[in-house]
N, CA, C and O atoms as a DFTB+ gen file, in Angstrom:
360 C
 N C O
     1  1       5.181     -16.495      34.154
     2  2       4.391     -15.905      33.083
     3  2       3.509     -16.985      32.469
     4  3       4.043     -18.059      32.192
     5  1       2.152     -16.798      32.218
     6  2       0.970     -17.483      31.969
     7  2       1.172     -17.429      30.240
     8  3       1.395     -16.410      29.587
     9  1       1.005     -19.009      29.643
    10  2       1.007     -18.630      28.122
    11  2      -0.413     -18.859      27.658
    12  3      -0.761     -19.072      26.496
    13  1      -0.940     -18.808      28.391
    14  2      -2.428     -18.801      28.101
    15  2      -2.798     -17.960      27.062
    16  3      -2.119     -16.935      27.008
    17  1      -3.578     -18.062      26.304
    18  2      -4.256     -17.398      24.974
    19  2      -4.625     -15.732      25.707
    20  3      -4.348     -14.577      25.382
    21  1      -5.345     -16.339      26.779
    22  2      -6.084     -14.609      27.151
    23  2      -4.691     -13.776      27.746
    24  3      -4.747     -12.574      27.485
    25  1      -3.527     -14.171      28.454
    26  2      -2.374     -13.289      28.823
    27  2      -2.047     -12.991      27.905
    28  3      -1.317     -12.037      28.172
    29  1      -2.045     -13.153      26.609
    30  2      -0.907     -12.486      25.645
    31  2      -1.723     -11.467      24.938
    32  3      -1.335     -10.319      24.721
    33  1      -3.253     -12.111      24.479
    34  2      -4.036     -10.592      24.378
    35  2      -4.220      -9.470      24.933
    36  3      -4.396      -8.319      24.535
    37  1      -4.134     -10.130      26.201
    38  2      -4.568      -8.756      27.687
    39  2      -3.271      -7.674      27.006
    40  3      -3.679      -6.528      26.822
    41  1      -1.965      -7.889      26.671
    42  2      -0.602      -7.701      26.783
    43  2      -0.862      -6.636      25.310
    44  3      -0.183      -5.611      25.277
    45  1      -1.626      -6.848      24.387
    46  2      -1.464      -5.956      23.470
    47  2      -2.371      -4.829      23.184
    48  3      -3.573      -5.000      22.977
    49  1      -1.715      -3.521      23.170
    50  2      -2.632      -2.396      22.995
    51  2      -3.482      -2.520      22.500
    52  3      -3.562      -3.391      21.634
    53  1      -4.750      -1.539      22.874
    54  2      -5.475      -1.157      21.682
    55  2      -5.227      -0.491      20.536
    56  3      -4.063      -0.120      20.381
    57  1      -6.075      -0.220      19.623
    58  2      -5.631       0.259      18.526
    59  2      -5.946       1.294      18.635
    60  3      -7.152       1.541      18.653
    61  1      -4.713       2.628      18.787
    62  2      -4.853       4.138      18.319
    63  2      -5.484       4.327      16.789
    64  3      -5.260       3.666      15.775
    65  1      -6.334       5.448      16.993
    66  2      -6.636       5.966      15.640
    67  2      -5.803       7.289      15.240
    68  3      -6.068       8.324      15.851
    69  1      -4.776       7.299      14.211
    70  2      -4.186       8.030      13.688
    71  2      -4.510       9.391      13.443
    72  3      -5.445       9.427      12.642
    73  1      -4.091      10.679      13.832
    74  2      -4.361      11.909      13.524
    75  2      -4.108      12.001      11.614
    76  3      -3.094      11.612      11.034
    77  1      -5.322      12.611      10.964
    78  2      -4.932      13.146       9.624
    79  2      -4.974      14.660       9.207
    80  3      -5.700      15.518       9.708
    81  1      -4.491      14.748       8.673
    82  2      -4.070      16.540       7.853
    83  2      -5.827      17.233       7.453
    84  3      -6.956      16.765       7.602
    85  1      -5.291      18.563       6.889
    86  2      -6.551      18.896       7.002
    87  2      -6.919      18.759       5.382
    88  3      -7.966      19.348       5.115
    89  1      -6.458      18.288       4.557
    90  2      -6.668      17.658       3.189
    91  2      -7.255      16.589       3.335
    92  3      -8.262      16.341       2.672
    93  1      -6.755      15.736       4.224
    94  2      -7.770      14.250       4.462
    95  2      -8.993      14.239       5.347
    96  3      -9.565      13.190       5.641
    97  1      -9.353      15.341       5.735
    98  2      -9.706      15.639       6.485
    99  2     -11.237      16.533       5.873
   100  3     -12.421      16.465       6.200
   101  1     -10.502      17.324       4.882
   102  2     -11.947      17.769       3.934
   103  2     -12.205      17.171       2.840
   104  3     -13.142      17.501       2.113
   105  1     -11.226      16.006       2.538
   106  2     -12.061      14.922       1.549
   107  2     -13.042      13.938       2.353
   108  3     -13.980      13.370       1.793
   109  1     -12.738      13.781       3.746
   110  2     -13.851      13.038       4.127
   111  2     -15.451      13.436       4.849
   112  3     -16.485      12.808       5.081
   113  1     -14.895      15.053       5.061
   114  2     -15.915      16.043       4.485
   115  2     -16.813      16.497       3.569
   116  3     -17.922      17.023       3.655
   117  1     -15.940      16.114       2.479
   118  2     -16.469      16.756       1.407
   119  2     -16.563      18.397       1.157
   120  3     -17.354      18.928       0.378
   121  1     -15.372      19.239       2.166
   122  2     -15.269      20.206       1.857
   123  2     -14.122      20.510       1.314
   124  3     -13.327      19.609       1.045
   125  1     -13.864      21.687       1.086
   126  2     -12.702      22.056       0.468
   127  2     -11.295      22.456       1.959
   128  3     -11.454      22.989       3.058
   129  1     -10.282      22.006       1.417
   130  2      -9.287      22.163       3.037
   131  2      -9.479      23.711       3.022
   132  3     -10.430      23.768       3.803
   133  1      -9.269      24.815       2.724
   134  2      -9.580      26.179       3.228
   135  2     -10.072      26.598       4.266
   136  3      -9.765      27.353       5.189
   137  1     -11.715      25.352       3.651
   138  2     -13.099      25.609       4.561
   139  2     -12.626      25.055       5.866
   140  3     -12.912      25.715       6.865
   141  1     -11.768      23.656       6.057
   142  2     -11.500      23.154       7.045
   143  2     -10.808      23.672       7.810
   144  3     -10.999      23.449       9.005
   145  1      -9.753      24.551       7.391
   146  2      -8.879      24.945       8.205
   147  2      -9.522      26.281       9.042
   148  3      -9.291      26.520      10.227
   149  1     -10.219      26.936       8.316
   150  2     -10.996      28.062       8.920
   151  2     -11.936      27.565       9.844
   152  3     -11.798      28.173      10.906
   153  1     -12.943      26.620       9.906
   154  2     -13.689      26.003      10.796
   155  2     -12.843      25.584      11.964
   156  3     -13.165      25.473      13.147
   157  1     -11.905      25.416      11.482
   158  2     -10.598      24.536      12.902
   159  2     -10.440      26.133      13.864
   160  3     -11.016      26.325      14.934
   161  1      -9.710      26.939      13.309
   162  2      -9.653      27.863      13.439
   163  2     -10.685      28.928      14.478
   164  3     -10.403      29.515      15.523
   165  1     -11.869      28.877      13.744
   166  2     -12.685      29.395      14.399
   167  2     -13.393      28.645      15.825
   168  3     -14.206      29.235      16.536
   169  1     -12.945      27.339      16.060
   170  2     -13.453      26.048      16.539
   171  2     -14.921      25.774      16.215
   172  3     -15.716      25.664      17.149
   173  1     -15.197      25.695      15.359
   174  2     -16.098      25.111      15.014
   175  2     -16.640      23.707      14.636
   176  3     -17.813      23.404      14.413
   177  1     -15.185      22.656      14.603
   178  2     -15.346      21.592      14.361
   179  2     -14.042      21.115      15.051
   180  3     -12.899      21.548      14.899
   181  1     -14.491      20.122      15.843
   182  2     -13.224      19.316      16.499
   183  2     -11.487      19.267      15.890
   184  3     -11.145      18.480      15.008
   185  1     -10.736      20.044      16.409
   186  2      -9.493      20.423      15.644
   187  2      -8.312      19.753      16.637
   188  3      -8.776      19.410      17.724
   189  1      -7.202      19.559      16.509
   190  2      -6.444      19.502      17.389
   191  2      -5.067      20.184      16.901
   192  3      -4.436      19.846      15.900
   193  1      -4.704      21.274      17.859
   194  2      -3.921      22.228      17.071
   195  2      -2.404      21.297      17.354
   196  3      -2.103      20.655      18.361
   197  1      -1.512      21.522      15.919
   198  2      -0.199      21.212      16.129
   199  2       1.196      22.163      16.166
   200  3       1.115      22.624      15.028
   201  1       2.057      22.579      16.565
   202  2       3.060      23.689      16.020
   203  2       3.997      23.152      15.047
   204  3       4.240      21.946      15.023
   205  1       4.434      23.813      14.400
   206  2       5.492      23.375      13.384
   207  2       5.881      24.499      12.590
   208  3       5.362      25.587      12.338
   209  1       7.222      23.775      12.182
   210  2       7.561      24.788      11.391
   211  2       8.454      25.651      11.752
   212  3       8.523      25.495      12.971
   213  1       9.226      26.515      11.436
   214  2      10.071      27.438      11.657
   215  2       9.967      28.806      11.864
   216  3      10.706      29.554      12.504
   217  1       8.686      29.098      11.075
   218  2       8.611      30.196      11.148
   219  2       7.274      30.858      12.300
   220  3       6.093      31.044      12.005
   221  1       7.896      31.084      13.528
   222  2       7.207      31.621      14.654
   223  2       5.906      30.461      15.092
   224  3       4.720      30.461      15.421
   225  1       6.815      29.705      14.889
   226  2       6.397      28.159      15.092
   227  2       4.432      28.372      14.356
   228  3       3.737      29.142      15.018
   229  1       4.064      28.008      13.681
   230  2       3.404      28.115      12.991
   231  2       2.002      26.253      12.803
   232  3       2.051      25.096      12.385
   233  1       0.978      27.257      13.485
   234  2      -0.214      26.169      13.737
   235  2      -0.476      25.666      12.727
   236  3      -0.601      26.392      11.740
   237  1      -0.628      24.458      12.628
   238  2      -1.366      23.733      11.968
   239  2      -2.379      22.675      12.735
   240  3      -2.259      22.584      13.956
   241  1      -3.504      21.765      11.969
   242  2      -4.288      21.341      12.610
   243  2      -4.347      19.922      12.028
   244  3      -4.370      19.672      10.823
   245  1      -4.372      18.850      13.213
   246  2      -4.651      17.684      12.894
   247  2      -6.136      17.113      13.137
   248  3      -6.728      17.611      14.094
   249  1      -6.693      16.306      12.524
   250  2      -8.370      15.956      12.744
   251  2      -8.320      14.189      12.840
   252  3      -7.820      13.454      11.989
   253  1      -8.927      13.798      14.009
   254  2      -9.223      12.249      14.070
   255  2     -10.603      11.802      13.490
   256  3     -11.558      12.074      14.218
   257  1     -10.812      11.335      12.627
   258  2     -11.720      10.759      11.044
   259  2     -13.260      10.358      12.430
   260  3     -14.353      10.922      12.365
   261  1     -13.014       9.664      13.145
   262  2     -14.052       9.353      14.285
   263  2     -14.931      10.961      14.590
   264  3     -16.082      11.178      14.210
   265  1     -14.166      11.830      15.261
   266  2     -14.648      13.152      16.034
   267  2     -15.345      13.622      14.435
   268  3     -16.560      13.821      14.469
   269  1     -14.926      13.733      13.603
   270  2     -15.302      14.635      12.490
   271  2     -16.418      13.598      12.043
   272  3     -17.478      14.105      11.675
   273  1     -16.315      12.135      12.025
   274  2     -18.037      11.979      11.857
   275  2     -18.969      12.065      13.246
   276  3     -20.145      11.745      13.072
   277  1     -18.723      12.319      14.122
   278  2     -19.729      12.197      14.734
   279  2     -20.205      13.410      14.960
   280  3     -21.294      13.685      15.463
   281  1     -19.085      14.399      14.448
   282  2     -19.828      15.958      14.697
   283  2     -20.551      16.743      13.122
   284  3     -21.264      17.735      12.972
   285  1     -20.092      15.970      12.359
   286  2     -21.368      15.423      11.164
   287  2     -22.216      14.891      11.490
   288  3     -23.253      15.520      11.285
   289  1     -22.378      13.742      12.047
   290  2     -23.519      13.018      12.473
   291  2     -24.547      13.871      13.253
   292  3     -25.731      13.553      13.135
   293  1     -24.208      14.958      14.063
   294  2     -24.506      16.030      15.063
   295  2     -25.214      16.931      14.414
   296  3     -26.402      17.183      14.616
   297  1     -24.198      17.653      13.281
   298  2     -24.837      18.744      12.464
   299  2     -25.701      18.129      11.527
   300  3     -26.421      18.880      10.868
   301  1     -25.762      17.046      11.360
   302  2     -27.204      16.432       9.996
   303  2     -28.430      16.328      10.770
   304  3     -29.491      16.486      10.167
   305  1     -28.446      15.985      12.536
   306  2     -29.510      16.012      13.177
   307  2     -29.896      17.373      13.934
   308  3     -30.756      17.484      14.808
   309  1     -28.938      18.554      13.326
   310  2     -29.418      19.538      14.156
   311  2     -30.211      20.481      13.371
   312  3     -30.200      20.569      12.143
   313  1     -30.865      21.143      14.146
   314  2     -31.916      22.386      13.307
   315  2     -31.436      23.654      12.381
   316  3     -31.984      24.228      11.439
   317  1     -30.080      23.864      13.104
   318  2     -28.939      24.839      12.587
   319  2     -28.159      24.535      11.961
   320  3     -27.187      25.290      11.938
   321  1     -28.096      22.909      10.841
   322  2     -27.450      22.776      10.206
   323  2     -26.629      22.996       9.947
   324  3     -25.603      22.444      10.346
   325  1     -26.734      24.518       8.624
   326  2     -25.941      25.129       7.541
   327  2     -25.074      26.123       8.268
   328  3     -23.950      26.431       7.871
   329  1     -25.654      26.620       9.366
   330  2     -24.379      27.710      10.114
   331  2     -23.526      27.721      10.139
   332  3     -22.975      28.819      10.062
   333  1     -22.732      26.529      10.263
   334  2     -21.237      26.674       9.923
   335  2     -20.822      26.799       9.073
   336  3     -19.951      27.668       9.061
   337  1     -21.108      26.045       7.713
   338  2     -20.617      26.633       6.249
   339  2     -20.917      27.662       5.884
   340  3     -20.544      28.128       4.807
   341  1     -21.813      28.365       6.871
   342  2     -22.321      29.699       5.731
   343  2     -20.796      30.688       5.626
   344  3     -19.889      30.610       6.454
   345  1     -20.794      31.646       4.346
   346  2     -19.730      32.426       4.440
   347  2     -19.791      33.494       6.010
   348  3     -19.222      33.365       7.094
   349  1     -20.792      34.571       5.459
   350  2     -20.493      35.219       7.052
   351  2     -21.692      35.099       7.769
   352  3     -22.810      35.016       7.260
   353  1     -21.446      35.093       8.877
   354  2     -22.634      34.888       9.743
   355  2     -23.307      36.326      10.504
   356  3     -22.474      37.212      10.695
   357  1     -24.653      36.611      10.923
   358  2     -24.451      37.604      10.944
   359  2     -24.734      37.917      12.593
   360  3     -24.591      39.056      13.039
């Protein structure tokens, strides 16, 4: 085994980015979690569904802080903006 500086870096992961709730998730939104969870829901914004819970195992949704800006970053350069927040669409 090599104790060389570069073998022991090669040796350590990268860094995972942590899944967050959908509360942390519409504060870095700036929406309200409702809105988030319904957008998840509808897929409208990068969601990753989780089960839990007891009762008929019951979805919930986790969001990685990266995917949700860049699909902000997406909707600020697109022409259709507001479509997704709107209440109903028609």
């Amino acid at each position: 085994m090599s104790t060389q500086p570069d073998a022991i870096f090669a040796a350590v992961p990268p860094t995972v980015e942590p899944y967050v709730d959908s509360k942390r998730a519409a504060e870095f939104l700036a929406f309200d979690s409702k809105t988030v969870q319904r957008l998840s829901r509808q897929g409208k914004i990068p969601a990753h569904p989780v089960l839990s819970g007891s009762r008929n195992l019951r979805r919930t949704w986790r969001y990685k802080l990266s995917e949700l800006d860049e699909w902000a970053q997406s909707r600020r350069n697109s022409p259709t903006a507001g479509s997704a927040t709107s209440p109903k669409e028609k």
